[in-house]
C-alpha positions in Angstrom: -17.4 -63.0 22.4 -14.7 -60.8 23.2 -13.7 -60.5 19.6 -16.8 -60.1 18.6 -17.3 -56.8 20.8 -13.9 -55.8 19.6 -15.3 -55.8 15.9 -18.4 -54.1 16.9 -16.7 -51.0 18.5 -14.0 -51.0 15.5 -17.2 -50.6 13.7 -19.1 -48.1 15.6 -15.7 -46.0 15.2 -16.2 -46.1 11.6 -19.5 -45.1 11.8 -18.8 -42.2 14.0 -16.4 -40.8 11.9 -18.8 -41.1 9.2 -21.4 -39.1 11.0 -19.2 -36.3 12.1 -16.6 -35.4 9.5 -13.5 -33.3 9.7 -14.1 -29.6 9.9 -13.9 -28.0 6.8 -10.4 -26.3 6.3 -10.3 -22.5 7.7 -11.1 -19.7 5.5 -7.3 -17.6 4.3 -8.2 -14.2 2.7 -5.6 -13.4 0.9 -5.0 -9.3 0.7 -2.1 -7.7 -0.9 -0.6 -4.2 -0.5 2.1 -1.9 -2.3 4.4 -0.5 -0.4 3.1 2.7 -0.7 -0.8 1.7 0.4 0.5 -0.1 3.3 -1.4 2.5 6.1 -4.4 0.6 5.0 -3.4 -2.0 6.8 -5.1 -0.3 10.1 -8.9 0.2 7.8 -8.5 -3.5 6.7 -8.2 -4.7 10.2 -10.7 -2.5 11.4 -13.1 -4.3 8.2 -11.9 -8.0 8.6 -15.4 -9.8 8.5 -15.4 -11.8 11.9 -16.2 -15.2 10.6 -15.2 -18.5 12.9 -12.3 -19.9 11.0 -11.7 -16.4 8.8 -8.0 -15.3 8.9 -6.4 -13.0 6.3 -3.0 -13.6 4.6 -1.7 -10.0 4.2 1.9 -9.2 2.2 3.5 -6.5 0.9 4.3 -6.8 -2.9 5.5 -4.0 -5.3 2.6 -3.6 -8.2 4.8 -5.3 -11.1 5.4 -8.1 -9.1 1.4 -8.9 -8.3 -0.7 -11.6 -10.6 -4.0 -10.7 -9.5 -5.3 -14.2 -9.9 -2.9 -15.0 -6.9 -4.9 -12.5 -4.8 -8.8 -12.2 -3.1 -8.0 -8.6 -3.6 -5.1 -6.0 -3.7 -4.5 -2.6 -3.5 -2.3 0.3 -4.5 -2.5 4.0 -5.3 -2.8 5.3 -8.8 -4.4 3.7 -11.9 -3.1 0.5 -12.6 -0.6 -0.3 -15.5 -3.2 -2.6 -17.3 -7.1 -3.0 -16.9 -8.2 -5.6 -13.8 -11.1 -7.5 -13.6 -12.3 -5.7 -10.8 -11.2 -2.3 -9.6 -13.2 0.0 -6.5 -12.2 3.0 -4.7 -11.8 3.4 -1.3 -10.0 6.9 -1.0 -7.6 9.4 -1.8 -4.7 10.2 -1.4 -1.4 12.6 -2.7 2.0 12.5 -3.6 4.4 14.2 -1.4 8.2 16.0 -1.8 9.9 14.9 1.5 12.5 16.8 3.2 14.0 17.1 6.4 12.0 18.6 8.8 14.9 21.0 9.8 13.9 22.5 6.1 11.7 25.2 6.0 11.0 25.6 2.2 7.9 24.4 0.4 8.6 24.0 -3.3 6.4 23.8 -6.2 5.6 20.6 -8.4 7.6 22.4 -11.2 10.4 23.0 -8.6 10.3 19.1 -7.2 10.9 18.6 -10.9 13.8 20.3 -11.3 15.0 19.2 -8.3 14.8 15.3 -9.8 15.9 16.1 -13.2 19.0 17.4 -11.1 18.3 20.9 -13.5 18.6 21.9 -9.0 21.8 20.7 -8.3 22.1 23.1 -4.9 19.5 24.3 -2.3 21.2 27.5 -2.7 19.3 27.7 -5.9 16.3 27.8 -4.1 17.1 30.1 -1.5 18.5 27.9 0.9 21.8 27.5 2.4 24.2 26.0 0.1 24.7 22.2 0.1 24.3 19.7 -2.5 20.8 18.1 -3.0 21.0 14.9 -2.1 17.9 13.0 -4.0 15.7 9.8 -2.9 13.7 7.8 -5.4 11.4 4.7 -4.9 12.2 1.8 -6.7 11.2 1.8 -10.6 8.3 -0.8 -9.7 6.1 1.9 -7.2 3.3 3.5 -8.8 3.7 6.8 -7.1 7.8 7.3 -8.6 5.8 6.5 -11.6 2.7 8.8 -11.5 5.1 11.8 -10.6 6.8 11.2 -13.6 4.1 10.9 -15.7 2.6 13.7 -14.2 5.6 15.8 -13.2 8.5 14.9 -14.1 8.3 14.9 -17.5 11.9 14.3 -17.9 14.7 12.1 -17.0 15.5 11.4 -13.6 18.7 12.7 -12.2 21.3 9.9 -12.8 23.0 10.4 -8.8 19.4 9.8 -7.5 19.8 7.3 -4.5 17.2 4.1 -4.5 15.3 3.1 -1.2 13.4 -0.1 -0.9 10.4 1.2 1.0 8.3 3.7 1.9 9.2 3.4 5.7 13.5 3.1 4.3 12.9 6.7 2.2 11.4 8.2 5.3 14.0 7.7 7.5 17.1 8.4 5.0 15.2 12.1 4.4 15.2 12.3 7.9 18.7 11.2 8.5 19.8 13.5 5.7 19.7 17.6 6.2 19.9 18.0 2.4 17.8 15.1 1.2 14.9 15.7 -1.1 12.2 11.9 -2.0 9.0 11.3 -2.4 6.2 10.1 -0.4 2.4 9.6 -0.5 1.1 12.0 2.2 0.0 9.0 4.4 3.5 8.6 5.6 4.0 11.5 7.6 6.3 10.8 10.8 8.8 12.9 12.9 11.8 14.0 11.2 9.9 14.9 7.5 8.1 17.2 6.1 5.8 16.1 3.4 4.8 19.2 0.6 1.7 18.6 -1.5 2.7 18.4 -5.1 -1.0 18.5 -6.2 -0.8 14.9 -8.2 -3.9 13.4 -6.5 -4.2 9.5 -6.4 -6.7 7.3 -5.9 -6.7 4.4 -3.2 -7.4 1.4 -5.8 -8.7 -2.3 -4.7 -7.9 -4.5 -7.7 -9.3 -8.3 -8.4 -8.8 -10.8 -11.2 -12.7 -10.7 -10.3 -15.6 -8.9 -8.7 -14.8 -10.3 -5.4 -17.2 -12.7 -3.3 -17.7 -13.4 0.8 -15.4 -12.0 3.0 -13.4 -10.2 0.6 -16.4 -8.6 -0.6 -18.0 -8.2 2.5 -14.3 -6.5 3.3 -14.3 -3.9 0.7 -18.5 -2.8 1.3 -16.5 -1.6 5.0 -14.3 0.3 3.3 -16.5 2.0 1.0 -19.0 2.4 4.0 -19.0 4.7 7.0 -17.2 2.6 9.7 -14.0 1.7 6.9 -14.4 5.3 5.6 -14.0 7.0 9.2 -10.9 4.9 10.1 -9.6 5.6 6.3 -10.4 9.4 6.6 -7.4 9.5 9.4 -4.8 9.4 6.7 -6.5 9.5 3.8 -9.1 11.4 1.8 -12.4 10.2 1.8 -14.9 9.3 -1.0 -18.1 9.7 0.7 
């Protein structure tokens, strides 16, 4: 009798497992960023749908290294290198000469191009007191070191430019440096810069291999829409 029992609530085991499966596996969005669109971070958590189970997967990847297929969406600044799938808008935004805040000059875009052509070897060229220029470049994947020099630049770059990883590593060598001159999208303003307009205006892109569906869909109709657009419009320009 005993054993039968024991077979019975082996059984009934079986049958309750049968009955109630295994929740179904969380939800991962996955969202990438350049370097240089990474202040969205603050509109994309201010958007996040609030499913139960919903968690995003957020990195940090330079444009030329992205697959899109890899990616529920991703976004950057500037007109991407070849056509996605899926491209909207979600703002605006400009690039930026950055210097030290201790310099009180604001040069032109033709200026900012001389100065990285190195045609401006000396801030005493310009008025200031004499020192060297010391220049900061992005890396030769970030779409804004590549939209000035499409736009501005129109030459080469100066061969004694200095390289920094990051957005967040060229803002704080210009502001280490009294005679530095980089560039920066306008949305990375901090203590210690100052960032001059140089009128190239970019948009704020969200790229897909694919229209997107669910949450990252749901996640972009907040951006676009008033809630995403009024956290966006505190560092960037606005489409609506």
């Amino acid at each position: 009798m005993s054993g039968l029992f024991s077979r019975f609530v082996v059984l009934l085991g079986f049958l309750l497992a049968a009955c109630n499966p295994a929740p179904a596996p969380a939800a991962v969005l996955q969202i990438g960023l350049s370097p240089a669109a990474r202040p969205l971070q603050a509109a994309i958590g201010v958007c996040l749908p609030a499913g139960e189970g919903l968690s995003a997967n957020l990195q940090v990847v330079y444009p030329n290294q992205v697959d899109l297929a890899e990616w529920d969406v991703y976004f950057q600044l500037g007109e991407p290198a070849s056509e996605p799938g899926f491209v909207a808008q979600v703002a605006w935004e400009q690039l930026a000469l950055a210097l030290p805040s201790g310099r009180l000059f604001h040069p032109s875009a033709v200026q900012a191009a001389q100065l990285f052509r190195g045609q401006i070897g000396n801030w005493s060229e310009l008025g200031q007191a004499a020192a060297e220029v010391n220049l900061y470049l992005p890396p030769a994947g970030d779409e804004t070191r590549q939209a000035f020099e499409r736009a501005i630049l129109q030459g080469q770059v100066a061969g004694d430019a200095r390289l920094t990883a990051s957005p967040a590593e060229m803002a704080a060598a210009v502001a280490a440096d009294a005679n530095a001159a980089g560039l920066l999208p306008l949305a990375w303003a901090s203590p210690g810069i100052t960032l001059t307009s140089l009128d190239l205006r970019l948009p704020v892109l969200a790229l897909a291999d694919a229209p997107p569906q669910g949450a990252a869909q749901a996640l972009l109709a907040c951006l676009q829409g008033p809630l995403g657009q009024a956290t966006l419009t505190e560092l960037y320009e606005g489409i609506q």
